[in-house]
Structures are given as C-alpha cells and as structure tokens.
C-alpha positions as a Python dict, from the first residue, in 0.01 Angstrom:
ca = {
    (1, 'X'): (0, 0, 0),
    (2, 'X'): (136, 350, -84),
    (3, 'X'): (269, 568, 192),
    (4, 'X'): (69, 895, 218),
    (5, 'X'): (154, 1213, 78),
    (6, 'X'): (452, 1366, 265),
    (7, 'X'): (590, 1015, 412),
    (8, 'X'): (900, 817, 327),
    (9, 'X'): (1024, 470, 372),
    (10, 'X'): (1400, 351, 429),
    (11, 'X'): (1480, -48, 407),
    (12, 'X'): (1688, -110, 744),
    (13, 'X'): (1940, -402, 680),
    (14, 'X'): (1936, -549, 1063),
    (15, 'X'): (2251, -768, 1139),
    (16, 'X'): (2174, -1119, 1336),
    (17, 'X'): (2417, -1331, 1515),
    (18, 'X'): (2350, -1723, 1320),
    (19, 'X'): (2153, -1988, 1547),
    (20, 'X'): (2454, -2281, 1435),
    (21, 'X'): (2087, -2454, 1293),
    (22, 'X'): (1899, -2496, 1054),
    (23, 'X'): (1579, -2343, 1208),
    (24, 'X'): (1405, -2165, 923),
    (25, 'X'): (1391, -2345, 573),
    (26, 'X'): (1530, -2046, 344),
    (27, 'X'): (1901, -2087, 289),
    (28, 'X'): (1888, -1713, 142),
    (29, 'X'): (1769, -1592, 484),
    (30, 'X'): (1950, -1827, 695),
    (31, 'X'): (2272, -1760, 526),
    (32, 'X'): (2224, -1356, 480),
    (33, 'X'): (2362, -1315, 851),
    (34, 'X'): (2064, -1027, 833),
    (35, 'X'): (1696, -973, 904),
    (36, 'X'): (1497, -672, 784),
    (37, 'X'): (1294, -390, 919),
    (38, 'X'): (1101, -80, 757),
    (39, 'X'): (1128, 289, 890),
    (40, 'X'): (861, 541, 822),
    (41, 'X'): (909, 905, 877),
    (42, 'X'): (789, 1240, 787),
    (43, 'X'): (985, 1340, 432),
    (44, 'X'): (1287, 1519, 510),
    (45, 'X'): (1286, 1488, 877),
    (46, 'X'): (1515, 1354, 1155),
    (47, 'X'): (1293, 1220, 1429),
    (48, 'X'): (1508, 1168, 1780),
    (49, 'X'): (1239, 874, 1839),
    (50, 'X'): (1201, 532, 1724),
    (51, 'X'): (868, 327, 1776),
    (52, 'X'): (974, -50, 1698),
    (53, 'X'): (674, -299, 1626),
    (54, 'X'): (764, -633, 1693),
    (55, 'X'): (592, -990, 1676),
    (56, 'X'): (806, -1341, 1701),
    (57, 'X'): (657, -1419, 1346),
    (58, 'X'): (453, -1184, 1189),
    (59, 'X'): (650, -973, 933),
    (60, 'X'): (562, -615, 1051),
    (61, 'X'): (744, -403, 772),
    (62, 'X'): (402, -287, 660),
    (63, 'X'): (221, -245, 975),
    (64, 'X'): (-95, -83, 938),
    (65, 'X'): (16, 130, 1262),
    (66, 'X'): (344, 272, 1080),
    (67, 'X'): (201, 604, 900),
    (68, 'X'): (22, 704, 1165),
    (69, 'X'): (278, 684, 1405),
    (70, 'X'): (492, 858, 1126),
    (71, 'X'): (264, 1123, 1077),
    (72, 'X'): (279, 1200, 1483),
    (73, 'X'): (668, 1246, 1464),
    (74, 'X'): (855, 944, 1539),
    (75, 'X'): (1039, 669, 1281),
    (76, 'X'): (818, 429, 1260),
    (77, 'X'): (1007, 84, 1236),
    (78, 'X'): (838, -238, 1160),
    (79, 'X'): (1073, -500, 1231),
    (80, 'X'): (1021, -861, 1187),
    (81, 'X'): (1262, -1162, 1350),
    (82, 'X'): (1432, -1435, 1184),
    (83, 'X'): (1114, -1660, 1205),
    (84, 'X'): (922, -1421, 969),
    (85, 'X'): (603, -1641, 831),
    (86, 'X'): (718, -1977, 992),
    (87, 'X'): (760, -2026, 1357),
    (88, 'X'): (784, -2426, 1329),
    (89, 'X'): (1101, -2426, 1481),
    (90, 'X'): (1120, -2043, 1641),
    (91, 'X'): (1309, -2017, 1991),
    (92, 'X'): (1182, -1732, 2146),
    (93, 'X'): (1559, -1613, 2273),
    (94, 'X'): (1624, -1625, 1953),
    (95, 'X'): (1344, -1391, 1878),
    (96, 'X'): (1486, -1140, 2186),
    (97, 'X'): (1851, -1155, 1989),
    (98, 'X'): (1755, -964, 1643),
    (99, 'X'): (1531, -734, 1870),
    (100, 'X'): (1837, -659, 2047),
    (101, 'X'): (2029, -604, 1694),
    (102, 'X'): (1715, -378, 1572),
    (103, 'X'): (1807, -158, 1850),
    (104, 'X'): (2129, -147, 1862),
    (105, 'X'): (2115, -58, 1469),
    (106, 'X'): (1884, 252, 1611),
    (107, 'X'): (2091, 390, 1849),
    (108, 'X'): (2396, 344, 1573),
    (109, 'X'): (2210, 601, 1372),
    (110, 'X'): (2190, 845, 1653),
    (111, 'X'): (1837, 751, 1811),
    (112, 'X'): (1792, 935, 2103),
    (113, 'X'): (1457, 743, 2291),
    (114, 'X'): (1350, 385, 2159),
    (115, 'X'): (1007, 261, 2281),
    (116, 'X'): (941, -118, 2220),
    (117, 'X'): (603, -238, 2118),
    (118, 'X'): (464, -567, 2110),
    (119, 'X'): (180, -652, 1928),
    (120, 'X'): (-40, -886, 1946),
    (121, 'X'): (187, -1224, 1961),
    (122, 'X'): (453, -916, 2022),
    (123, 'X'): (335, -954, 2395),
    (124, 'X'): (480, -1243, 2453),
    (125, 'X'): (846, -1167, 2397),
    (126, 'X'): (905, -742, 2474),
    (127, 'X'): (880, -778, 2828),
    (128, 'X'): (1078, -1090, 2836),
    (129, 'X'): (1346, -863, 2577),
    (130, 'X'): (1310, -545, 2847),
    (131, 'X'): (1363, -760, 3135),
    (132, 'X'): (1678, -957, 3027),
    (133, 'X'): (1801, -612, 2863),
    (134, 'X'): (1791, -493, 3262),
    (135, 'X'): (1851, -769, 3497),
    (136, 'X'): (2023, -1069, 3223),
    (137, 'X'): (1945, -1417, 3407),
    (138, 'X'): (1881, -1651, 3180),
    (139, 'X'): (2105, -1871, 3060),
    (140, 'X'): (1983, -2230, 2934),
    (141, 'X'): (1691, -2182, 2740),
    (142, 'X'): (1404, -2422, 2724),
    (143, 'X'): (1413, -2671, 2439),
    (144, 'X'): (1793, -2740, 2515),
    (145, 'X'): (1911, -2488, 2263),
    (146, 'X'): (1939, -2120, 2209),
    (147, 'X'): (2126, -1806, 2345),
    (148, 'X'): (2288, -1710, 2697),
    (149, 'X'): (2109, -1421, 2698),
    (150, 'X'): (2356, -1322, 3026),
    (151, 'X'): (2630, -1284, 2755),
    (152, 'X'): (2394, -1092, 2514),
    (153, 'X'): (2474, -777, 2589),
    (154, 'X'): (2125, -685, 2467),
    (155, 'X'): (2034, -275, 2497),
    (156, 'X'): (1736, -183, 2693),
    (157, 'X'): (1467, 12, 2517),
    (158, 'X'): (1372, 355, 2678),
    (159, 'X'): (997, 264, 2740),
    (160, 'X'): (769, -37, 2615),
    (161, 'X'): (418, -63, 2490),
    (162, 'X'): (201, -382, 2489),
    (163, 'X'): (-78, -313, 2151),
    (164, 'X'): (-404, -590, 2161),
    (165, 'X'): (-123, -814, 2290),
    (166, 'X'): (-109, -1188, 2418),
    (167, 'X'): (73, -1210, 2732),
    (168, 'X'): (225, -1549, 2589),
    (169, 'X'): (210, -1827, 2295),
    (170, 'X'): (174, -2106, 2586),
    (171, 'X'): (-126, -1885, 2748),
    (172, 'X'): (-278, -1898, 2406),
    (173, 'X'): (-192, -2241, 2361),
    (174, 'X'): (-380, -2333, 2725),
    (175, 'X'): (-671, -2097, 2666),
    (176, 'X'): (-741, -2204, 2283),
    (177, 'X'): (-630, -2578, 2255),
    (178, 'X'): (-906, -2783, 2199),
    (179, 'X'): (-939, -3025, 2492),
    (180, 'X'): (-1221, -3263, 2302),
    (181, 'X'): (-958, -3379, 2089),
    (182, 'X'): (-850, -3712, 2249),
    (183, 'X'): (-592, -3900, 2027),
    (184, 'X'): (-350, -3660, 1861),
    (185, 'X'): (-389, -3879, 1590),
    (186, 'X'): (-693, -3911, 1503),
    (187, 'X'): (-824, -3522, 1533),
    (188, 'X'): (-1204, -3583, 1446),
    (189, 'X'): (-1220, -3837, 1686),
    (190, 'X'): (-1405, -3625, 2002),
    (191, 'X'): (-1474, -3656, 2350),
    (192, 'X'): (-1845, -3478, 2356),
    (193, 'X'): (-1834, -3439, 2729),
    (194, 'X'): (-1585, -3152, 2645),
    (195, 'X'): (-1679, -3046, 2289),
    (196, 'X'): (-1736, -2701, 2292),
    (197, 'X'): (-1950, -2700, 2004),
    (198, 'X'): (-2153, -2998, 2070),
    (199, 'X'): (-2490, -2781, 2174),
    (200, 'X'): (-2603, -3053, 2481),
    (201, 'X'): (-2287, -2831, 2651),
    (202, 'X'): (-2382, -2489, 2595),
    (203, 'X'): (-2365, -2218, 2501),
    (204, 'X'): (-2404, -2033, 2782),
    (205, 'X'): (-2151, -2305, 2933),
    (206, 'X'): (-2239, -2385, 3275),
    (207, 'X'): (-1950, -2334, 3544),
    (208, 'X'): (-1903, -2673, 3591),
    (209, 'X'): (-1824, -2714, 3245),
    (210, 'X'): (-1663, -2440, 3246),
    (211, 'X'): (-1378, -2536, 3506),
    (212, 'X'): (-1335, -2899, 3366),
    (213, 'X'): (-1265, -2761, 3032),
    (214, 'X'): (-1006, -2538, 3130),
    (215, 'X'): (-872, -2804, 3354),
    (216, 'X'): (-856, -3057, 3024),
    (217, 'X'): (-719, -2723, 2806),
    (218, 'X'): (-412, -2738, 3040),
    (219, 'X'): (-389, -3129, 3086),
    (220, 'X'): (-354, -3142, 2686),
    (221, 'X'): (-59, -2911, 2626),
    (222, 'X'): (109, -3099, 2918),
    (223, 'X'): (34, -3423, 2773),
    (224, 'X'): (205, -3259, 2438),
    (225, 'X'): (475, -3137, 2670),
    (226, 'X'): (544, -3488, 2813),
    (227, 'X'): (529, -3663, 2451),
    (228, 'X'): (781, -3365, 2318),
    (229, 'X'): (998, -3427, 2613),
    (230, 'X'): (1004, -3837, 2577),
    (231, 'X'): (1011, -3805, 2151),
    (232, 'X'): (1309, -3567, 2161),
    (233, 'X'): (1530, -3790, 2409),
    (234, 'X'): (1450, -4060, 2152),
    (235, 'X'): (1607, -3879, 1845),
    (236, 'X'): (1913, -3736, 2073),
    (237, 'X'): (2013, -4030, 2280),
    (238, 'X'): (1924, -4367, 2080),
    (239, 'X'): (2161, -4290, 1804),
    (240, 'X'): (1901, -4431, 1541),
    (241, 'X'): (1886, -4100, 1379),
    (242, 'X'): (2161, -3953, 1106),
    (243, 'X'): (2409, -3723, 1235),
    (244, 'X'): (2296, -3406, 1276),
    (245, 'X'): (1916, -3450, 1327),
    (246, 'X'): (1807, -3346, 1709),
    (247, 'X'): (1436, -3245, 1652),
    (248, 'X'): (1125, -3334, 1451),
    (249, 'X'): (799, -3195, 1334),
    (250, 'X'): (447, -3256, 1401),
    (251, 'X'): (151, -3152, 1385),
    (252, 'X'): (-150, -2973, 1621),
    (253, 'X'): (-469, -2998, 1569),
    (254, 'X'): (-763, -2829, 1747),
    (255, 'X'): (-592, -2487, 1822),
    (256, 'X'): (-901, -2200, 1806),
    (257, 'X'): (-1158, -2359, 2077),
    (258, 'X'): (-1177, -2073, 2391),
    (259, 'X'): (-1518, -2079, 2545),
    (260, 'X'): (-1482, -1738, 2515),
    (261, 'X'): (-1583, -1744, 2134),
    (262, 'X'): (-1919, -1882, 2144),
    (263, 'X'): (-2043, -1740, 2484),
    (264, 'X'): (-2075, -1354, 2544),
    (265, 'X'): (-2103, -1401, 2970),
    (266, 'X'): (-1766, -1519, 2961),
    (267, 'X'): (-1558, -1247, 3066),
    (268, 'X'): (-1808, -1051, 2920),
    (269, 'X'): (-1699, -782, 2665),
    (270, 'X'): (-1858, -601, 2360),
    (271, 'X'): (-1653, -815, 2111),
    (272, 'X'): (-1831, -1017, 1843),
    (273, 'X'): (-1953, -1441, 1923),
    (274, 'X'): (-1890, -1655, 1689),
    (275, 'X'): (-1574, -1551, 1558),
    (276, 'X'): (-1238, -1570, 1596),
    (277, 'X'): (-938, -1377, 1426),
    (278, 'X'): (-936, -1672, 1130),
    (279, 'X'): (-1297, -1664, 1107),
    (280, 'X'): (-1552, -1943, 1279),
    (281, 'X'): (-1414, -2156, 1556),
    (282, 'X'): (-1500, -2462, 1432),
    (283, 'X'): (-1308, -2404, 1129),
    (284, 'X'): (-1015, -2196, 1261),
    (285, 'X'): (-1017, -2511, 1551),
    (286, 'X'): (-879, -2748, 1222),
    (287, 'X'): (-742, -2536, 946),
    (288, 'X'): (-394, -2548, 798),
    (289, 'X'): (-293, -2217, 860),
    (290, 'X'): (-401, -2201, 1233),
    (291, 'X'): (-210, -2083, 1553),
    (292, 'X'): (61, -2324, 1667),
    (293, 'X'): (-41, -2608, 1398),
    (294, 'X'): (306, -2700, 1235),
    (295, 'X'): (595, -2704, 1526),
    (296, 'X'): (873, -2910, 1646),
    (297, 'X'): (979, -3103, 1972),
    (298, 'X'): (1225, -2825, 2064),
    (299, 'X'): (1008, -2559, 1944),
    (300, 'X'): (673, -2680, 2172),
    (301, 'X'): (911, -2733, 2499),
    (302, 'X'): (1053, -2358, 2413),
    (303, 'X'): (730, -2162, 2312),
    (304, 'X'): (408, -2327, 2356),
    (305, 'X'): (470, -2515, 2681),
    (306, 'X'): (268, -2353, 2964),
    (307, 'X'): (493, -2490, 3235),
    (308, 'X'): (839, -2410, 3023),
    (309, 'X'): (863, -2100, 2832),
    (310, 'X'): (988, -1813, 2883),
    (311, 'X'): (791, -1597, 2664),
    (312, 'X'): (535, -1507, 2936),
    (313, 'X'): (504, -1148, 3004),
    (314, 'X'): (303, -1230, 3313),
    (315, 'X'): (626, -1383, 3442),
    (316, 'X'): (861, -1079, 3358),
    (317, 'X'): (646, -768, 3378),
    (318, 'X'): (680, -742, 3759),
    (319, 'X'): (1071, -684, 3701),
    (320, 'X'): (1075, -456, 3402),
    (321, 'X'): (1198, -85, 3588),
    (322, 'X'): (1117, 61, 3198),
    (323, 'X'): (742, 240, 3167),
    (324, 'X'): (476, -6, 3043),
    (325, 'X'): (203, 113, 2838),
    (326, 'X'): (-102, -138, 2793),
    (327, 'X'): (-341, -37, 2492),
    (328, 'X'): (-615, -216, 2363),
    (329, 'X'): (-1005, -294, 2241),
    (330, 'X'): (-1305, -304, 2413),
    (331, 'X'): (-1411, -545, 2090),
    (332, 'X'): (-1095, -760, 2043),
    (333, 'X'): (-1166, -1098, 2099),
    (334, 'X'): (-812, -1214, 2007),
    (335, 'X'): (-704, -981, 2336),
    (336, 'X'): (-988, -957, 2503),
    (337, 'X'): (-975, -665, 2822),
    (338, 'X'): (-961, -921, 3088),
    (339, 'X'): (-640, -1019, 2901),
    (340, 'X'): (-527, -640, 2934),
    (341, 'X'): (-641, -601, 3274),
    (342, 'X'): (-383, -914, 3335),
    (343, 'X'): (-54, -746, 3174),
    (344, 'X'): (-167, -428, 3346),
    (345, 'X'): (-166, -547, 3702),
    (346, 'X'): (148, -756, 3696),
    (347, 'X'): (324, -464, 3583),
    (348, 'X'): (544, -378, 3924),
    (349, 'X'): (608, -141, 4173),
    (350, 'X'): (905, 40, 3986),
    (351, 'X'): (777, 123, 3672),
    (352, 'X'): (548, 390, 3535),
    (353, 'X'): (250, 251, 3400),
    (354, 'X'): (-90, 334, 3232),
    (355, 'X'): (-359, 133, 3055),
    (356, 'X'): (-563, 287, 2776),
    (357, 'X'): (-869, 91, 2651),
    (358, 'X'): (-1077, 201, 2280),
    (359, 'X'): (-1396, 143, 2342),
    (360, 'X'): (-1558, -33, 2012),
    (361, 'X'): (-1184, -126, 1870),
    (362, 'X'): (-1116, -496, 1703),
    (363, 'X'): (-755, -648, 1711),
    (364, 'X'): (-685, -530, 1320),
    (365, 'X'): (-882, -192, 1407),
    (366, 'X'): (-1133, -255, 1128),
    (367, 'X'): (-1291, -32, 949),
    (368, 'X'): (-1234, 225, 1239),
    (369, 'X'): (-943, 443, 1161),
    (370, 'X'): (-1035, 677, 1405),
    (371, 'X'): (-943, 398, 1666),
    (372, 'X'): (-618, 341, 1516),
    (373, 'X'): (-519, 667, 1488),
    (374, 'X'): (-614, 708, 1887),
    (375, 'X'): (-400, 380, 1971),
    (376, 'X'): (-94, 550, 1756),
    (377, 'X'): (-164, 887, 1942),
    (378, 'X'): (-112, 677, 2304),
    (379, 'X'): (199, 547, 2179),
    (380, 'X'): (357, 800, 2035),
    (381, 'X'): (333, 1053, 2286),
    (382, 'X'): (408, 757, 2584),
}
C-alpha cells in the first residue's frame, strides 16, 4: 500500500548473530547473517524517536500502525525476527537476539529514545526482551538450545508498549487448545463431554463445564509437553537417527476452541460471538494455517509449553523498571480486556504505568481508523 503524501520509507538491513541450525527453511535468509525492518518518517525529517513494532513471526514491515505513528513524529520501524512467516522451529531467545540487533542498529544512527512495542503475539516476547536487557538471568533456554542471553549484551529500550497483545504463545496455547480432541492422531475423533461446540454443553456453558474444560485445556498441552519431552530424548540419545538431526515436526490440531468465542457471559466484553481472528471456531479449531499447527519437539518445549517457556510477560512484567504502556479494544476478541487487565496489574512497583482501553476497537482496528489513529496517538506521545 502507498505511503501517504509527505511520508518516506527507508529499508533497514538489521545484522543477526546465526543460530549454528537450521531453524528456518530459506538458505537465502538463513545464510544472509541479516533480518529486515522498515522505517517510516515524515519526508525530510530527523525524528530523535524510534517506535519498533515487533511480533516473534509476523512480518511487521508494513504495519498498518506505521504512517500514523509517522505522521505523529517518530520513525516508525516495523521489524520482523528471523522466524518471519514460519515459527515451526522459532526459539523465542532467539526472537529477543535480532530485537536486540534492531536496536542497537537505532541507536547506531543516533536515536535518542527507543520505545518497544509488542503486538499482538509481540506480547509475549518485549517484556521478556526489556527484562533480560535490565537484569540478564537466563542462561539455558528451554528446548535445550538457544542463546545465553547473560552474555547478550542486549540494549534496553527507553519505554515499552504492549498493543491488543497476548501475554504469551503457551497462554494462548492453554486458553485455545481444543481439549475434546483425544488421540493426537486421530483429530475428528471427540470426546463430547468436552466439545465445545456440541450444543447438549452450551452455550451459555455452565460453570461446571466451564472449570473442567479449562482443567482438560491445560492437561492437553502438558500431555504434548510430556510426549515432546520423551520423543526428543528418543532422536538425541538412541543414536538411530543420522548425524545431525536433534528435533522433529508434528503436527496440532484443534488450536481455536476458547469458550470465550461462542459465549458472550464469559468475561463478558462487547466483542463479536462466533468468531475468531481466522474466522468461525469450528473451522479456525482445524485449518492449515491455524495458531501453533506445524511445530517441532524443541520448538513446543521452548514456546508453547505452559509450564516451560519463557515468553510469558506475566512472568517478567513485575521486574521490568522501563514504563509499560497497555493499549487495547473493548471489541478484540483475540485480546480480550480481561487479558489487558492481566498485563496491566502484573506490571510492578518500579515502573510507570498506564492502561488505555478504545472502546468499540477490534484487534486489526477494522474499518475504524479513528481507533487506530487514537492507539498511535497513546503510543507515540508515551
């Protein structure tokens, strides 16, 4: 889409140290030692401030957010990671490395103030980035492979901003998978005691229901957990595998089933029922290009695990000393404000906060410009 009328674009080449694996299928990108972002800026100008939109997968170069913020006086930089398009084998430390080269690559070009955004997915990972920018601790990733991010050096933004964000890809995992699904292998084959769209159940869902379903939601991804964990010390330790191969793919099915899709009282909001951010549940629940579908051993442990990733901004918000900004819609049911109120109040003690809610905004903003320009007005001037 063009830029408007008094905006320009510059191509940012973004240096990234290699993984030593193959973890994403293009040789061209896995061998260009680089990842790419895209600045926006008024024409002719010189902004001191750089807004950086980041997601683990999504390629943000032409985020629908970057004009406006443009427009309002900062570069806008949409930056994606490594795992642009294909997170099958993404390890989210990984993911806090070229975010750590995007602003480092800022700063080199005289950047005064850099404010970190994370939308959507983005949640996941920018507090995680912030906090290890601070206070570095970790040091053997989940999954058995990835950075010391204690020997990262990585550079601390000046301020961070959570946009319609997921406080993490295991939260989603736990809150979305699809617990009536009862044999990996066989994905049709349902339990209807916990099938959310088998009508005898609801909706409304009754609390009873209610609690066991979240309670089989979470008892899934561990049983994933605990078949990653036992499949991956078969390939590394049996030695029946060629040299060189430590991880294999698989597939997840029955990935867009939260109760909170089909029934309104659940942490009630004005977003729409019946719809999710691929379209109906019960399709988005089995098709191809669904959240967290195509992944590997490693990958799960690292990013989808409930009980062993890192990327949880619930787990590092209460560090971060940086100010937090939490915006979002009254009408998102990706991010839905309960989900808000959540990264709001586990922000801690020592940083500035504030939480800024659009009444009648969707997670893509559609058709309401007037809401997007607001959100890009919050972050801007925070």
């Amino acid at each position: 889409m063009p830029l408007p009328d008094g905006l320009e674009r510059d191509l940012l080449e973004i240096p990234i140290p290699p993984s030593k694996r193959i973890d994403v299928f293009s040789g061209v990108a896995r061998l260009s030692g680089a990842t790419w972002a895209s600045m926006v800026r008024k024409a002719g100008t010189v902004p001191t401030t750089a807004v950086i939109i980041v997601h683990p997968t999504a390629n943000f170069m032409g985020h629908y957010s970057l004009p406006g913020l443009a427009e309002l006086g900062v570069a806008a930089v949409g930056m994606q990671t490594r795992y642009a398009g294909n997170d099958s084998s993404l390890n989210v430390e990984n993911c806090l490395l070229d975010i750590g080269s995007t602003i480092r690559t800022l700063r080199n070009r005289g950047f005064e103030r850099v404010v970190l955004v994370g939308n959507s997915g983005g949640g996941s990972i920018v507090p995680y980035y912030q906090a290890q920018a601070e206070h570095p601790t970790v040091t053997s990733p989940p999954g058995g492979v990835g950075p010391d991010l204690t020997q990262a050096d990585l550079p601390p933004a000046d301020a961070i901003a959570l946009s319609m964000a997921h406080p993490s890809r295991a939260r989603v995992s736990m809150t979305w998978l699809d617990p009536a699904i009862i044999d990996e292998h066989v994905p049709f084959n349902r339990d209807p005691a916990l099938d959310m769209f088998n009508p005898e159940n609801g909706p409304p869902f009754s609390d009873e229901f209610i609690a066991r379903y979240r309670d089989a939601q979470l008892a899934r991804n561990r049983r994933i957990t605990t078949w990653a964990q036992q499949q991956l010390n078969v390939v590394t330790q049996l030695g029946h595998f060629p040299d060189g191969l430590d991880d294999l793919a698989f597939v997840v099915h029955g990935t867009s089933a939260d109760l909170r899709f089909l029934d309104a009282t659940i942490d009630a909001s004005d977003r729409t029922i019946g719809t999710t951010l691929w379209g109906p549940p019960a399709t988005a629940d089995y098709m191809p290009a669904g959240l967290q579908r195509y992944t590997s051993l490693r990958s799960w442990i690292n990013q989808w695990s409930v009980d062993n990733t890192n990327g949880n901004a619930l787990k590092w918000l209460p560090t971060v000393e940086a100010p937090v900004l939490v915006v979002g819609g009254s009408a998102d049911s990706g991010s839905p404000p309960v989900v808000l109120e959540e990264l709001y109040n586990a922000i801690g003690v020592a940083a500035k906060k504030e939480y800024v809610l659009l009444e009648g905004a969707q997670h893509y903003f559609e058709e309401r410009p007037d809401l997007l320009r607001a959100s890009c007005e919050a972050i801007a001037s925070w």
